[in-house]
LUMPAPA-912494 format. One record per atom (N, C-alpha, C, O): residue number from 1; residue in three letters; atom name; y, x, z. Coordinates in Angstrom, 3 decimals. Each point is the difference from the previous one (the first is absolute). Example, Ala and Ser with C-alpha at 12.3 -4.5 7.8 and 13.67 -1.06 7.14 Angstrom:
<nodes>
 num residu atome        Y        X        Z
   1    ALA     N   -5.690   13.190    7.800
   1    ALA    CA    1.190   -0.890    0.000
   1    ALA     C    1.200    0.900    0.000
   1    ALA     O   -0.019    1.036    0.665
   2    SER     N    1.069   -1.386   -1.385
   2    SER    CA    1.190    0.820    0.060
   2    SER     C    1.090   -0.770    0.730
   2    SER     O    1.108    0.509    0.169
</nodes>
This chain:
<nodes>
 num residu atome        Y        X        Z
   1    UNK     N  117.072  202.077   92.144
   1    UNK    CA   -0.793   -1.024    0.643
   1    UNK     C    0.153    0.132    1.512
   1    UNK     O    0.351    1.135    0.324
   2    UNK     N   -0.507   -1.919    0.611
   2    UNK    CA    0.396   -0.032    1.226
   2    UNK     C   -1.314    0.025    0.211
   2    UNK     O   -0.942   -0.407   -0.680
   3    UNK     N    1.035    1.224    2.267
   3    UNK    CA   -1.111    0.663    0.622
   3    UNK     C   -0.783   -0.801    0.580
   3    UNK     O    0.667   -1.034    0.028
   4    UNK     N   -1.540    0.838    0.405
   4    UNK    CA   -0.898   -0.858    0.785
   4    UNK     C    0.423   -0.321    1.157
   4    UNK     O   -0.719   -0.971    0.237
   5    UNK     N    1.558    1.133    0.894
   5    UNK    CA    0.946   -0.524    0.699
   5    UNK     C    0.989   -1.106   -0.646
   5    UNK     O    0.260   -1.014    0.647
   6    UNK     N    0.128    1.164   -1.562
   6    UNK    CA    1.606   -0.426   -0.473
   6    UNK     C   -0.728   -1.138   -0.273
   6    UNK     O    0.336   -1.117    0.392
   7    UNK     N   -1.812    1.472   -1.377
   7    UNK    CA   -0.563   -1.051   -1.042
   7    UNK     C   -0.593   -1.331    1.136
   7    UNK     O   -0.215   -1.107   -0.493
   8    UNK     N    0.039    1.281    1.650
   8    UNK    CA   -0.910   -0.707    1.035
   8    UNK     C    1.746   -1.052    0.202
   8    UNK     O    0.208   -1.150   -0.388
   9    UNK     N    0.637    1.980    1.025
   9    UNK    CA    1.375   -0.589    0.099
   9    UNK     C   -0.025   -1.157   -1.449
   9    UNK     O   -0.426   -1.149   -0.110
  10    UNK     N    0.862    1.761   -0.520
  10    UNK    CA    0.241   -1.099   -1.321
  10    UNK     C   -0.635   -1.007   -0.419
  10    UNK     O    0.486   -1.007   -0.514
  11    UNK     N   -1.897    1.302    0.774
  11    UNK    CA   -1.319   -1.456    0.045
  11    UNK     C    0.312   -0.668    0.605
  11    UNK     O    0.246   -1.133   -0.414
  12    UNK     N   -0.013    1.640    2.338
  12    UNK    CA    0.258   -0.957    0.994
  12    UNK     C    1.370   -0.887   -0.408
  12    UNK     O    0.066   -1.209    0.220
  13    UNK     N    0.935    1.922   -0.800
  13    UNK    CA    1.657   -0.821   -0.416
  13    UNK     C   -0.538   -0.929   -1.134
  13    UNK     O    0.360   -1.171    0.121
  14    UNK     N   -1.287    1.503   -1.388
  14    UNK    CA   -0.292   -1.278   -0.948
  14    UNK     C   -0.692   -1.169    0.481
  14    UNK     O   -0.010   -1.193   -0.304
  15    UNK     N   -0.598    1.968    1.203
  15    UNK    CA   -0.877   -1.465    0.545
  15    UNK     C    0.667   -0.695    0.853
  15    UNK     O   -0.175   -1.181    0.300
  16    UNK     N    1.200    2.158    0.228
  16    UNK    CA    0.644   -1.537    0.996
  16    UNK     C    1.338   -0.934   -0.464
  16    UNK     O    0.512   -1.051    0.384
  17    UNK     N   -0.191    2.296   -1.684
  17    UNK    CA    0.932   -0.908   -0.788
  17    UNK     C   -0.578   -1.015   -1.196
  17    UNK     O    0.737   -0.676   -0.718
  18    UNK     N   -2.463    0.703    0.627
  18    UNK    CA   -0.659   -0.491   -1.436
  18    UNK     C   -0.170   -1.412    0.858
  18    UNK     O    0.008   -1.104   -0.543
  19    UNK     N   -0.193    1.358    2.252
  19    UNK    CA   -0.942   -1.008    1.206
  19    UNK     C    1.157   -1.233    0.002
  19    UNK     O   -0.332   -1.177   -0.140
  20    UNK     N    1.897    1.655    0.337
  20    UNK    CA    1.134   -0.511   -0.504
  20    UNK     C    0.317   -0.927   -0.807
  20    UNK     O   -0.054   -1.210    0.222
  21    UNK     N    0.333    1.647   -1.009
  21    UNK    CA   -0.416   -0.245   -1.544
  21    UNK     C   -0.616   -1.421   -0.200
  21    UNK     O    0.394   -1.018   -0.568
  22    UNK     N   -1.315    1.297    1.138
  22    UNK    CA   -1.560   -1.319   -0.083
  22    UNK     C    0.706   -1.066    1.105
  22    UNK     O    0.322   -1.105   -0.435
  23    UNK     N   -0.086    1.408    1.806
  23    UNK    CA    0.185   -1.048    0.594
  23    UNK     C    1.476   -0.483   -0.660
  23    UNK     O    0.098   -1.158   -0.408
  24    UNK     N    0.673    1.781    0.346
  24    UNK    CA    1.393   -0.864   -1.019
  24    UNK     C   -0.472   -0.927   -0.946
  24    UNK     O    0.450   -1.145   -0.049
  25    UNK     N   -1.369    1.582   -0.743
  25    UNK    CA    0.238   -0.664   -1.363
  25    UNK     C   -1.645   -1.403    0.774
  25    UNK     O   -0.198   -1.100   -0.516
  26    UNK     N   -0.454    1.535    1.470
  26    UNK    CA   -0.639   -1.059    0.108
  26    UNK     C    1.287   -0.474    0.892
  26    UNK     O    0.194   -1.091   -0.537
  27    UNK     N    0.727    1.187    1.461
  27    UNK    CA    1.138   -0.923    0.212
  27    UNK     C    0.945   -0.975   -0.478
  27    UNK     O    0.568   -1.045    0.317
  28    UNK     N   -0.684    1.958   -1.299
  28    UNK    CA    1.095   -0.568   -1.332
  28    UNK     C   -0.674   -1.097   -0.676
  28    UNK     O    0.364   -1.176    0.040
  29    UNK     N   -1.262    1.587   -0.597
  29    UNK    CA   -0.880   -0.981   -0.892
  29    UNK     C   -1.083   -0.718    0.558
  29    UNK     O   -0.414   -0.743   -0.890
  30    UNK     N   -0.051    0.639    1.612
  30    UNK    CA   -0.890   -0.716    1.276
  30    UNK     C   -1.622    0.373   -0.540
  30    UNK     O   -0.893   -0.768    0.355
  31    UNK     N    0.631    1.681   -1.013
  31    UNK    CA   -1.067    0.642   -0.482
  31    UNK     C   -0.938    0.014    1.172
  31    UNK     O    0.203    0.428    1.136
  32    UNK     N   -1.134   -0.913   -1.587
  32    UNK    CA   -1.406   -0.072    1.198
  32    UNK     C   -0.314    2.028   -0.099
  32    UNK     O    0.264    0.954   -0.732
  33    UNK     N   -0.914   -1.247    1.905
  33    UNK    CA   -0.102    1.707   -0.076
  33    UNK     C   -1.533    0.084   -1.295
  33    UNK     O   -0.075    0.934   -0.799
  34    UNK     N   -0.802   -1.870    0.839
  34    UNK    CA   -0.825    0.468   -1.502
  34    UNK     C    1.028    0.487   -0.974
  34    UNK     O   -0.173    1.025   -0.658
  35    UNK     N    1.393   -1.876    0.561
  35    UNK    CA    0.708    0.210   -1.367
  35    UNK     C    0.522    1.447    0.267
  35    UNK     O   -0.126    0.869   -0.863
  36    UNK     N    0.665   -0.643    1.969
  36    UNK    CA    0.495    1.834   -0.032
  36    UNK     C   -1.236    1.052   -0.574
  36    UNK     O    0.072    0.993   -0.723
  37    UNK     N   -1.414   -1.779    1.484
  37    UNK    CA   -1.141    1.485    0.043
  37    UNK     C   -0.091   -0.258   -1.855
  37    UNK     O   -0.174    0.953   -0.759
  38    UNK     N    0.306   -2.183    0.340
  38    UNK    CA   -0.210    0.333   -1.247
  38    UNK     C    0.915    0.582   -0.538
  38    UNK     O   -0.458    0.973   -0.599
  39    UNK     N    2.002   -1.090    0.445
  39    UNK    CA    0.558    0.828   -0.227
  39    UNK     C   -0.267    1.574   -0.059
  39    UNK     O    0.160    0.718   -0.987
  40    UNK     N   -0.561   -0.372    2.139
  40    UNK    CA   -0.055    1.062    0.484
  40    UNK     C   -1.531    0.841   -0.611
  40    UNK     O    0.104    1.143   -0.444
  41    UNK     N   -1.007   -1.608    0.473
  41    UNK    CA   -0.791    0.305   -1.141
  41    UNK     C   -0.062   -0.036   -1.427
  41    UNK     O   -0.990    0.403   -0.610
  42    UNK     N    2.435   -1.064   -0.185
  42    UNK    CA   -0.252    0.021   -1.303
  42    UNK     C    0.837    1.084   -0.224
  42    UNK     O   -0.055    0.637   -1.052
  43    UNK     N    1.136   -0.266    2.318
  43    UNK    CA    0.972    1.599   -0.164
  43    UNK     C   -1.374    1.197    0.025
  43    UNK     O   -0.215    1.061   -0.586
  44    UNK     N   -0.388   -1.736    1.407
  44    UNK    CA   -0.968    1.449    0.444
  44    UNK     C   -0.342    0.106   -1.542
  44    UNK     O    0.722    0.705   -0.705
  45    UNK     N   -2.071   -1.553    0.015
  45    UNK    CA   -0.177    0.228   -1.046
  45    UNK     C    0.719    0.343   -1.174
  45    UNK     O   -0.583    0.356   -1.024
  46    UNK     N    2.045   -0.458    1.129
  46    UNK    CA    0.856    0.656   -1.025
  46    UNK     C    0.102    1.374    0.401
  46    UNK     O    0.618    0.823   -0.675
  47    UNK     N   -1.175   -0.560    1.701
  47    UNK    CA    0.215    1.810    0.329
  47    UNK     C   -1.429    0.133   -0.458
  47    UNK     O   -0.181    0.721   -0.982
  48    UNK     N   -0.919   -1.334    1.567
  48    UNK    CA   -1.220    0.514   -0.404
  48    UNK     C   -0.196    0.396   -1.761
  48    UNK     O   -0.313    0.935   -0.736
  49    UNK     N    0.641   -2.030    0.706
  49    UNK    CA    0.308    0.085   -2.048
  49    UNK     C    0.554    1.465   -0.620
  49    UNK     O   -0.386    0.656   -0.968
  50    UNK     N    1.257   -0.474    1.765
  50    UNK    CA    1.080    1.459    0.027
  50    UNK     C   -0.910    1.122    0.283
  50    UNK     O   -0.346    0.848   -0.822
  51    UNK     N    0.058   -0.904    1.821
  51    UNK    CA   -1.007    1.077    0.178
  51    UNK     C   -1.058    0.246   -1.173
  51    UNK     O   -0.040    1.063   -0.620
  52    UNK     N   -0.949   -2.310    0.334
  52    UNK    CA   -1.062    0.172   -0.720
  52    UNK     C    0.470    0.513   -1.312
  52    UNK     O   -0.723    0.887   -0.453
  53    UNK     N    1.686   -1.194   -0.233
  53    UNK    CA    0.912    0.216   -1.157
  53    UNK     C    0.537    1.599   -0.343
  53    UNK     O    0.349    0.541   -1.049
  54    UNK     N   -0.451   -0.105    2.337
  54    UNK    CA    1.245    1.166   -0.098
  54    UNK     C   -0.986    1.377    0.146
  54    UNK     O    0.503    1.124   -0.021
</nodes>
């Protein structure tokens, strides 16, 4: 497992490649930003699900 340094690094790289991500595909597809946050909350809840499950 990567150390609490590395792990702070790697959050900061998903989020700015997840932040990415979002503005492309609202580029691409002309997605109002409601439509991303919803997106983006029905991923969350597929992790929350994961968690509660596991």
């Amino acid at each position: 497992m990567a150390n609490p340094d590395q792990k702070t690094i790697l959050l900061e790289q998903a989020y700015e490649e997840l932040k990415a991500i979002c503005v492309n595909f609202q580029d691409e597809s002309g997605a109002t930003d409601m439509e991303v946050k919803t997106l983006l909350r029905e991923l969350a809840r597929v992790y929350e699900k994961d968690i509660n499950d596991g």
